[in-house]
FILORO-904857 format. One record per residue (C-alpha): y, z, x; residue in one letter; residue number from 1. Coordinates in Angstrom, 2 decimals. Example, Ala and Ser with C-alpha at 12.3 -4.5 7.8 and 13.67 -1.06 7.14 Angstrom:
2
((-4.50; 7.80; 12.30); A; 1)
((-1.06; 7.14; 13.67); S; 2)
This chain:
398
((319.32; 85.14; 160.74); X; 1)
((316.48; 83.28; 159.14); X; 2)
((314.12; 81.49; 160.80); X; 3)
((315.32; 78.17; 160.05); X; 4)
((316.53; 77.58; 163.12); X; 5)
((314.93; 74.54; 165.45); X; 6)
((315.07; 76.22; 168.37); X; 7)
((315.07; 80.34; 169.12); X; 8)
((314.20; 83.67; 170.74); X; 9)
((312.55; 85.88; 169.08); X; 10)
((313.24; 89.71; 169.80); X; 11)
((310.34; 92.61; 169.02); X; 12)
((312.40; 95.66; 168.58); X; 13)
((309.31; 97.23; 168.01); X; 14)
((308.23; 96.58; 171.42); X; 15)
((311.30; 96.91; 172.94); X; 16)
((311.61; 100.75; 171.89); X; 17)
((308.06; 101.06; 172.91); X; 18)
((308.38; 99.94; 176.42); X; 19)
((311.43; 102.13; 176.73); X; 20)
((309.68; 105.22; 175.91); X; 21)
((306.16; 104.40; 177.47); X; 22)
((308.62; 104.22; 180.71); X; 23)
((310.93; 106.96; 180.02); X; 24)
((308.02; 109.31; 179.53); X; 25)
((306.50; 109.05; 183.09); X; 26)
((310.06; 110.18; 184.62); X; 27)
((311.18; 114.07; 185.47); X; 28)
((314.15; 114.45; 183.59); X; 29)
((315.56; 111.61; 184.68); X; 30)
((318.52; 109.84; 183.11); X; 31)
((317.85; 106.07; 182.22); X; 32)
((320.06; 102.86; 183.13); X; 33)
((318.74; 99.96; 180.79); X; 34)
((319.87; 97.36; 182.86); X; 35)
((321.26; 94.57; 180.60); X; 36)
((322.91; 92.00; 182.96); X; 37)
((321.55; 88.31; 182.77); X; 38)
((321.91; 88.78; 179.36); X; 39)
((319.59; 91.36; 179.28); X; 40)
((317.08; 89.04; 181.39); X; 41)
((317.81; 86.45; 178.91); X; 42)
((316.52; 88.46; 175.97); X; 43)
((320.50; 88.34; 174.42); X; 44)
((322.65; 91.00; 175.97); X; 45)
((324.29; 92.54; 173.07); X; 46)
((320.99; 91.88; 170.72); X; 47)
((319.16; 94.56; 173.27); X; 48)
((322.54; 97.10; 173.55); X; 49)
((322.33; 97.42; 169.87); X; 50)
((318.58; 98.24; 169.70); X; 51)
((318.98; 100.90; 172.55); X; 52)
((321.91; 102.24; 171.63); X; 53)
((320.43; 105.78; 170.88); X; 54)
((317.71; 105.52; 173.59); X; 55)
((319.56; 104.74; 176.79); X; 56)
((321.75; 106.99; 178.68); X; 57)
((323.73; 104.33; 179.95); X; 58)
((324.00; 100.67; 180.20); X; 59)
((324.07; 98.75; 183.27); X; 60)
((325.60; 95.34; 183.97); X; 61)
((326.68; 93.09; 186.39); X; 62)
((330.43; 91.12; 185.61); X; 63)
((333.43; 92.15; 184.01); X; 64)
((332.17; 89.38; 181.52); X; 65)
((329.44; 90.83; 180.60); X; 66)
((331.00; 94.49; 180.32); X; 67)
((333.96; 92.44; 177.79); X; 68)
((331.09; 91.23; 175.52); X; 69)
((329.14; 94.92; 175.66); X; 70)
((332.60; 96.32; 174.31); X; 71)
((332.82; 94.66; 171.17); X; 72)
((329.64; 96.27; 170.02); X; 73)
((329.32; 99.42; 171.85); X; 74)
((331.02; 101.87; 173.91); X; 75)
((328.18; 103.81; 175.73); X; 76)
((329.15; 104.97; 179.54); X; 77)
((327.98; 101.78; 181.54); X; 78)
((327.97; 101.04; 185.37); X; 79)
((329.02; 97.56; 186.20); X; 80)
((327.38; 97.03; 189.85); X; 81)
((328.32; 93.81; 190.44); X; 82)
((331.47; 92.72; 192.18); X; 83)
((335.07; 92.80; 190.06); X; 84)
((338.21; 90.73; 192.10); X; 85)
((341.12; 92.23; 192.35); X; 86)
((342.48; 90.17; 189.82); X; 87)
((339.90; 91.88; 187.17); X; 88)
((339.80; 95.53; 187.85); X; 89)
((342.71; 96.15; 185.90); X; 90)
((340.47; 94.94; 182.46); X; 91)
((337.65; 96.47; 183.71); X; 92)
((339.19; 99.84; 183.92); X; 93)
((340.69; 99.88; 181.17); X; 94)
((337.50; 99.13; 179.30); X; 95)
((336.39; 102.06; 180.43); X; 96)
((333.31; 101.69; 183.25); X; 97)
((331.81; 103.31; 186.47); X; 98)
((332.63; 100.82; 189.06); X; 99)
((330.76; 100.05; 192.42); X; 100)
((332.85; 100.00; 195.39); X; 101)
((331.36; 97.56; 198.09); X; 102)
((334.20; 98.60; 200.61); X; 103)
((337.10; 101.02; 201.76); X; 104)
((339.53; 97.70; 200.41); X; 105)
((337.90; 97.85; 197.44); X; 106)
((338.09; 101.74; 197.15); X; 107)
((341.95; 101.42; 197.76); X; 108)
((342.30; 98.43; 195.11); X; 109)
((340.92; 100.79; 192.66); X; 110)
((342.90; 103.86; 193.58); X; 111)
((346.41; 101.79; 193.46); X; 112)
((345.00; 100.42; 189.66); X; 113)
((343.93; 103.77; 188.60); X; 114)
((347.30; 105.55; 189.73); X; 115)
((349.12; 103.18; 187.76); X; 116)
((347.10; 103.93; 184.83); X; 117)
((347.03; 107.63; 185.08); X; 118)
((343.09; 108.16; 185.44); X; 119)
((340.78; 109.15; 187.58); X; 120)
((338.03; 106.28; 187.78); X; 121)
((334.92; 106.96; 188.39); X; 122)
((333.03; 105.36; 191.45); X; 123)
((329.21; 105.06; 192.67); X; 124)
((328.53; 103.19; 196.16); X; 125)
((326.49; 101.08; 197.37); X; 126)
((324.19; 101.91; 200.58); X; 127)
((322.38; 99.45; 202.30); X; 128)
((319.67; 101.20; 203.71); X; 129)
((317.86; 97.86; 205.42); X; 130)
((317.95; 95.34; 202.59); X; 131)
((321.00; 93.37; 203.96); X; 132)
((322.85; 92.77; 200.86); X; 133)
((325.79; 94.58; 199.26); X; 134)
((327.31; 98.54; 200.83); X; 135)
((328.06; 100.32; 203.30); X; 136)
((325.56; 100.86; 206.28); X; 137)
((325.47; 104.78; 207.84); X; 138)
((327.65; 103.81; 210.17); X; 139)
((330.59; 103.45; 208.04); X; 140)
((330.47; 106.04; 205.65); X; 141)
((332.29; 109.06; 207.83); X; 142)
((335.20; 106.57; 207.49); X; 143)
((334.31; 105.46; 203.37); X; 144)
((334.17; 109.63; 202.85); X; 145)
((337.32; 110.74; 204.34); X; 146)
((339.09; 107.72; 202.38); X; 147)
((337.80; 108.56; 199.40); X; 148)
((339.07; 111.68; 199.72); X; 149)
((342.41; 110.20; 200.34); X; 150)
((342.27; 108.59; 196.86); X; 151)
((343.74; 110.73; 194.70); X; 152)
((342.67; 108.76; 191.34); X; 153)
((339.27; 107.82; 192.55); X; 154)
((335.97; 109.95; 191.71); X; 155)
((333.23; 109.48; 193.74); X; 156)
((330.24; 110.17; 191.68); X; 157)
((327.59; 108.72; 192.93); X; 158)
((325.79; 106.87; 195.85); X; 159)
((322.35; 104.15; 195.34); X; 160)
((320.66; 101.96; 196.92); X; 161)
((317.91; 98.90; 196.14); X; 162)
((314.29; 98.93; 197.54); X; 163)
((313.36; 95.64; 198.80); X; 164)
((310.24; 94.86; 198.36); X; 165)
((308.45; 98.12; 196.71); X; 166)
((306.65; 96.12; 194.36); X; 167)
((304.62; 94.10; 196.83); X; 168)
((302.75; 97.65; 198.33); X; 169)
((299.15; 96.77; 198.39); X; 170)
((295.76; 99.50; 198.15); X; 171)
((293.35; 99.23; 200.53); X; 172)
((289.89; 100.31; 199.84); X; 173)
((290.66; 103.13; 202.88); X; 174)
((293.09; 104.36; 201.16); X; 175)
((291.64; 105.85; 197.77); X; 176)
((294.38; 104.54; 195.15); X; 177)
((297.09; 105.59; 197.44); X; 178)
((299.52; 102.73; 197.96); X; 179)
((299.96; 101.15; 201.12); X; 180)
((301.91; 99.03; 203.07); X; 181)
((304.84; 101.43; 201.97); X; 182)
((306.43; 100.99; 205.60); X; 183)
((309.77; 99.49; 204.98); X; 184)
((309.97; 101.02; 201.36); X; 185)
((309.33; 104.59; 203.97); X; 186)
((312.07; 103.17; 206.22); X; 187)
((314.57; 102.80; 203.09); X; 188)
((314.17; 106.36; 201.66); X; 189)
((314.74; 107.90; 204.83); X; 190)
((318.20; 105.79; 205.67); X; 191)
((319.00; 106.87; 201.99); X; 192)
((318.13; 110.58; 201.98); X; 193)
((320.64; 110.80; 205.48); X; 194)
((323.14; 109.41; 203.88); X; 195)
((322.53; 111.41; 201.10); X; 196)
((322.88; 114.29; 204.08); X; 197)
((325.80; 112.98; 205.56); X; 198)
((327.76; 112.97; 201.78); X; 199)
((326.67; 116.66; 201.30); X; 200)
((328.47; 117.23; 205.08); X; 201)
((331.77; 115.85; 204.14); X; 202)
((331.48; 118.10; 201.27); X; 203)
((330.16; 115.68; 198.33); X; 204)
((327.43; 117.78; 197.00); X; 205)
((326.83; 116.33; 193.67); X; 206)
((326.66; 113.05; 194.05); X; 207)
((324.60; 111.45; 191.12); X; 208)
((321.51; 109.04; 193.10); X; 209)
((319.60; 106.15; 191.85); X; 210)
((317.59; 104.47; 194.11); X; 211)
((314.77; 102.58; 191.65); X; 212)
((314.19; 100.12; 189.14); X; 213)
((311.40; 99.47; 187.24); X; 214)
((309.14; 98.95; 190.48); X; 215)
((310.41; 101.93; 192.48); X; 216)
((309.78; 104.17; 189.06); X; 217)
((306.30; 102.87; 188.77); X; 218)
((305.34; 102.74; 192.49); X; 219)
((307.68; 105.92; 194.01); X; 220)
((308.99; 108.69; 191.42); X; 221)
((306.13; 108.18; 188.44); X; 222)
((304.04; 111.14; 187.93); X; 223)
((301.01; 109.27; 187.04); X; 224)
((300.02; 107.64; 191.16); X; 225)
((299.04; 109.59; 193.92); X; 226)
((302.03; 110.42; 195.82); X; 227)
((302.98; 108.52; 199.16); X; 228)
((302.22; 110.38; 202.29); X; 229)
((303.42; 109.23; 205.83); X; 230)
((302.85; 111.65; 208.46); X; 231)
((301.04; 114.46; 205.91); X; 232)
((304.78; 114.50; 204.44); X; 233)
((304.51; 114.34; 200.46); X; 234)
((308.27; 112.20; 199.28); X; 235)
((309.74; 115.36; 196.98); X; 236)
((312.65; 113.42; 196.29); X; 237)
((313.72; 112.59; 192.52); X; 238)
((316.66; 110.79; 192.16); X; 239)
((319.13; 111.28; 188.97); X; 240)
((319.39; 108.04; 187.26); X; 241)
((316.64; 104.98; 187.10); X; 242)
((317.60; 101.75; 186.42); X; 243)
((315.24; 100.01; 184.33); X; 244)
((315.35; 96.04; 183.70); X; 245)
((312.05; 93.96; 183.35); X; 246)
((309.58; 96.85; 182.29); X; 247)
((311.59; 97.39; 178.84); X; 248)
((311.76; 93.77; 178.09); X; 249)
((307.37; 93.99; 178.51); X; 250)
((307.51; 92.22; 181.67); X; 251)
((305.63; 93.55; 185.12); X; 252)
((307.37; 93.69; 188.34); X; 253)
((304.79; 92.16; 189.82); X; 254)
((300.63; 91.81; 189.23); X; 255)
((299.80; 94.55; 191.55); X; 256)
((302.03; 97.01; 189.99); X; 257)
((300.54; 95.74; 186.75); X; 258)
((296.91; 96.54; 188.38); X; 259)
((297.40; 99.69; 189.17); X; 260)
((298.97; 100.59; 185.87); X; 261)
((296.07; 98.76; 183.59); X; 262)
((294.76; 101.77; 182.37); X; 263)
((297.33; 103.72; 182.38); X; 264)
((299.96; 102.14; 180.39); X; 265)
((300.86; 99.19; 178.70); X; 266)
((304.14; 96.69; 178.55); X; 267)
((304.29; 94.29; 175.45); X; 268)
((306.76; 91.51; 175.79); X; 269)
((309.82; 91.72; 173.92); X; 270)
((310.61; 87.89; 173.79); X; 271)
((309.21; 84.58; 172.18); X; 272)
((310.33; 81.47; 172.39); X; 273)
((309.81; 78.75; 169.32); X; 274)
((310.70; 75.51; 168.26); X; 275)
((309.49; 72.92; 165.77); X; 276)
((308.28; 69.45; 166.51); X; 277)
((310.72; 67.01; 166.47); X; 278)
((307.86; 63.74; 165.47); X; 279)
((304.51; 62.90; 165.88); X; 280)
((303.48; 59.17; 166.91); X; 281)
((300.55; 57.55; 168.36); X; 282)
((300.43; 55.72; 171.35); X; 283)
((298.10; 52.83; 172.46); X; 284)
((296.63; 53.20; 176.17); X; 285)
((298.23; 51.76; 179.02); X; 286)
((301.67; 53.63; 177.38); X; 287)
((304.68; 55.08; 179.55); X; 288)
((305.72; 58.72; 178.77); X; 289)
((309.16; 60.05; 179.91); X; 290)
((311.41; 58.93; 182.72); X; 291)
((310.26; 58.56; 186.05); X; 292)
((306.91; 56.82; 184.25); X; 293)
((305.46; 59.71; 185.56); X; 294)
((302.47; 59.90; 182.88); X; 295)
((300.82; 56.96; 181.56); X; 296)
((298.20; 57.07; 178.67); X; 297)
((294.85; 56.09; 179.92); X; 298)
((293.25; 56.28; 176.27); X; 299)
((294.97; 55.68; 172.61); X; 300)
((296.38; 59.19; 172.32); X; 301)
((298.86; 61.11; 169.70); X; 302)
((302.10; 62.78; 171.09); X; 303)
((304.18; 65.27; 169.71); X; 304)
((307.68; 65.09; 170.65); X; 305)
((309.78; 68.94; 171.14); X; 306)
((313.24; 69.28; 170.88); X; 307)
((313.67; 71.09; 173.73); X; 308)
((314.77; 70.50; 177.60); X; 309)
((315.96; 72.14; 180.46); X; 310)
((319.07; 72.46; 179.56); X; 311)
((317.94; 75.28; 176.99); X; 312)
((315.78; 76.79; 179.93); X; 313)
((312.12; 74.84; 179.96); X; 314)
((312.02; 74.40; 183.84); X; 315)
((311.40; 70.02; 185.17); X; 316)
((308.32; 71.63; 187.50); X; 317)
((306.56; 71.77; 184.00); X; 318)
((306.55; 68.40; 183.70); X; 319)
((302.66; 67.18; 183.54); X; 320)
((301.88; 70.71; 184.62); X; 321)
((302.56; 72.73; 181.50); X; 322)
((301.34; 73.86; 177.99); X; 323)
((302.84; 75.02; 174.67); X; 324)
((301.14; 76.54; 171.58); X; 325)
((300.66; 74.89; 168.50); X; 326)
((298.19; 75.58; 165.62); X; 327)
((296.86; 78.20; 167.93); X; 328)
((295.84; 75.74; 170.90); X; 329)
((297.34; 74.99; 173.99); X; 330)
((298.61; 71.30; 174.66); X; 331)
((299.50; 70.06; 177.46); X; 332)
((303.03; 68.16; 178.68); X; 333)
((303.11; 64.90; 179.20); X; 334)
((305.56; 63.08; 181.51); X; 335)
((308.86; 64.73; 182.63); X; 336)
((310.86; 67.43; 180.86); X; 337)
((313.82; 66.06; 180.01); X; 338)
((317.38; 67.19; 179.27); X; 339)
((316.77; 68.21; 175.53); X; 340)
((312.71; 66.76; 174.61); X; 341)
((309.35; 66.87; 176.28); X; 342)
((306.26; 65.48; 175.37); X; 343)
((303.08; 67.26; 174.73); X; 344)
((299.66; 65.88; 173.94); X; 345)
((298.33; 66.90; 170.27); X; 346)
((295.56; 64.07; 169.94); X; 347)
((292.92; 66.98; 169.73); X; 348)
((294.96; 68.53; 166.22); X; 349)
((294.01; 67.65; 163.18); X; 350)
((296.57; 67.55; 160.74); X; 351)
((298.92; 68.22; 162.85); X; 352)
((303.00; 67.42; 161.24); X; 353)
((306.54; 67.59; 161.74); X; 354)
((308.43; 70.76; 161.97); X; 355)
((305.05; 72.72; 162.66); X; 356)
((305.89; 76.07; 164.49); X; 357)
((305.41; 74.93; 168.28); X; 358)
((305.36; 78.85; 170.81); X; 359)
((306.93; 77.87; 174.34); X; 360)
((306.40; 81.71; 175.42); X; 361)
((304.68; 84.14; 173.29); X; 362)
((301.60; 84.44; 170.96); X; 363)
((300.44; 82.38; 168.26); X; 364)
((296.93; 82.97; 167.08); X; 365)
((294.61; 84.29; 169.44); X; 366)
((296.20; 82.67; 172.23); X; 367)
((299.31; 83.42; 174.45); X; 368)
((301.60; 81.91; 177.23); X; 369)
((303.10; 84.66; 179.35); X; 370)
((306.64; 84.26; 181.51); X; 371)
((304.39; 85.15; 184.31); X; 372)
((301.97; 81.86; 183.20); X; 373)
((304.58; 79.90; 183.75); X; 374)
((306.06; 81.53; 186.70); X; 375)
((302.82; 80.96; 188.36); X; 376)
((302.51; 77.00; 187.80); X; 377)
((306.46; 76.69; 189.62); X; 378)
((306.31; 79.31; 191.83); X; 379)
((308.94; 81.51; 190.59); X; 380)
((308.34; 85.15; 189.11); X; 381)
((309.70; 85.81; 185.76); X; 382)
((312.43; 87.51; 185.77); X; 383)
((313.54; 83.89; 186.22); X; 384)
((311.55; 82.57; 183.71); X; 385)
((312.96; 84.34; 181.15); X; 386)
((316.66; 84.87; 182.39); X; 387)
((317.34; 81.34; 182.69); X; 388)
((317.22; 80.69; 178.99); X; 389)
((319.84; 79.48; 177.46); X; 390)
((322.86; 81.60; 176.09); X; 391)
((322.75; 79.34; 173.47); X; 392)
((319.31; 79.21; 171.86); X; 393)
((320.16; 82.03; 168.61); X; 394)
((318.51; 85.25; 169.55); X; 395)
((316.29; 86.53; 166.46); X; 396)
((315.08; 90.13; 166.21); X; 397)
((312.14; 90.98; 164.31); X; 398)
């Protein structure tokens, strides 16, 4: 693809395979999930499969859409975690995946499919240990084990879990580097590790485990923190598998994490995001900008108009609130975002014309505008940011 295109992502596979093995080096022979759902956080799913292709142990992702578009390009083992209806499994079997089972119905669904395919399919479950979302809770698992057992052409491989808010642990100055506030993260592990128990009791002793993303690798099983202690216990635990999303794509899980890791590591960003201007005009004072007439020139001033909206991804809270890159400087938007333009202020460029380069996220010059930038100025975080772009925008890798 050439880079005549008005609108698109660019892709640094440089980076990319950087930030996989920065991350993969801190681990203790663990396997790695490169979590590609959202489209690989909006990056391009397929774009990112082909680039890690001889890096990742697996792929991870979400829909039995998303697994039929990863099969045209690549046939790596690959967990799909999200939930599959009835009326899918039979596709999603046959294109050859490790399911999750949320429940014993589910279990039996894929049994019944599975017998009349003559295979065994593979299964991992879900445990909620206290985040409230998708699994079984403790109680239920005698009952999940005993059925699974029952299921002549299911495998149970594997049993994981998601920490809930790991990447929000804070230091204190008390506590010398350790991290703290690791309470409910504390409270997880434990509910995980007995269930882990309880599996080994009804005589499932090799159960694969994966209990961290990006955050939980960086914040529980990396070598390079001080280790968590609660009650002078050290955690020993290291699961099998890590699933890592947002640190391959460059991004932090959150600032602290980032923080703590300054000097210690570092994450480039994988994705840009560039467009062209669409026209240049100048506008007398006491001039509407944008629907809403939410900006109004106060001074004779010269606009820049972007071909770009939120339907491609470019969130409305930006409107009069955000800034794009052009010649190197920032400039500012003017009114609201719209469906497919914005405005942005260029009166301080000179020689500024059409079809100039314009950097919505990424680097141009000496000067940058981060997902997290503009995660900040609509309160979002962003894996948002950049998820949320759209399918459509041609992905470019460089």
């Amino acid at each position: 693809m050439k880079k005549t295109e008005l609108s698109y992502i660019e892709l640094s596979k440089k980076n990319l395979i950087h930030n996989f093995k920065v991350l993969k080096s801190i681990t203790k022979n663990t396997k790695i999930i490169a979590v590609i759902k959202g489209n690989a956080y909006g990056h391009g799913q397929n774009e990112i499969a082909k680039i890690l292709e001889p890096y990742a142990d697996y792929f991870q992702v979400n829909s039995i859409l998303e697994l039929r578009l990863l099969r045209k390009i690549s046939h790596k083992k690959t967990f799909v975690l999200g939930y599959v209806q009835k009326a899918d499994l039979f596709e999603a079997i046959k294109l050859c995946c490790i399911l999750s089972v949320f429940s014993i119905e589910k279990l039996k669904e894929v049994n019944e499919i599975a017998k009349k395919l003559k295979i065994k399919q593979k299964v991992h479950a879900p445990i909620d240990a206290y985040l409230g979302r998708e699994g079984f809770l403790k109680n239920e698992l005698t009952e999940f084990f005993k059925e699974v057992k029952n299921c002549r052409n299911v495998t149970l491989t594997g049993i994981y879990a998601h920490f809930a808010n790991i990447e929000d642990t804070r230091p204190t100055e008390q506590s010398f580097g350790r991290v703290n506030n690791f309470t409910h993260a504390k409270k997880q592990i434990n509910k995980y590790e007995e269930t882990i128990k309880l599996a080994k009791k009804m005589g499932f002793k090799h159960l694969q485990t994966h209990i961290s993303a990006t955050s939980g690798l960086l914040v529980y099983e990396t070598r390079l923190l001080p280790k968590h202690r609660e009650g002078g216990q050290e955690n020993k635990k290291i699961n099998d598998f890590v699933r890592l999303g947002i640190g391959i794509y460059g991004l932090w899980p959150s600032e602290h994490i980032k923080y703590l890791y300054k000097n210690k590591m570092e994450l480039k960003p994988v994705l840009s995001w560039k467009t062209k201007i669409a026209q240049i005009k100048n506008l007398p004072a006491g001039h509407n900008i944008g629907y809403g007439l939410t900006y109004m020139t106060y001074e004779p001033m010269k606009i820049a108009v972007i071909p770009v909206g939120y339907a491609d991804g470019l969130d409305r809270g930006l409107s009069n609130n955000g800034k794009v890159l052009i010649k190197g400087t920032k400039c500012e938007i003017l009114g609201r975002i719209a469906m497919n333009m914005f405005v942005v202020d260029v009166t301080h460029l000179n020689n500024v014309t059409t079809e100039e380069e314009v950097v919505i996220i990424g680097q141009q010059g000496d000067q940058e505008i981060t997902a997290e930038e503009i995660a900040k100025k609509i309160d979002s975080i962003n894996y948002e940011i950049v998820t949320r772009l759209s399918p459509l925008l041609p992905r470019m890798v460089v």
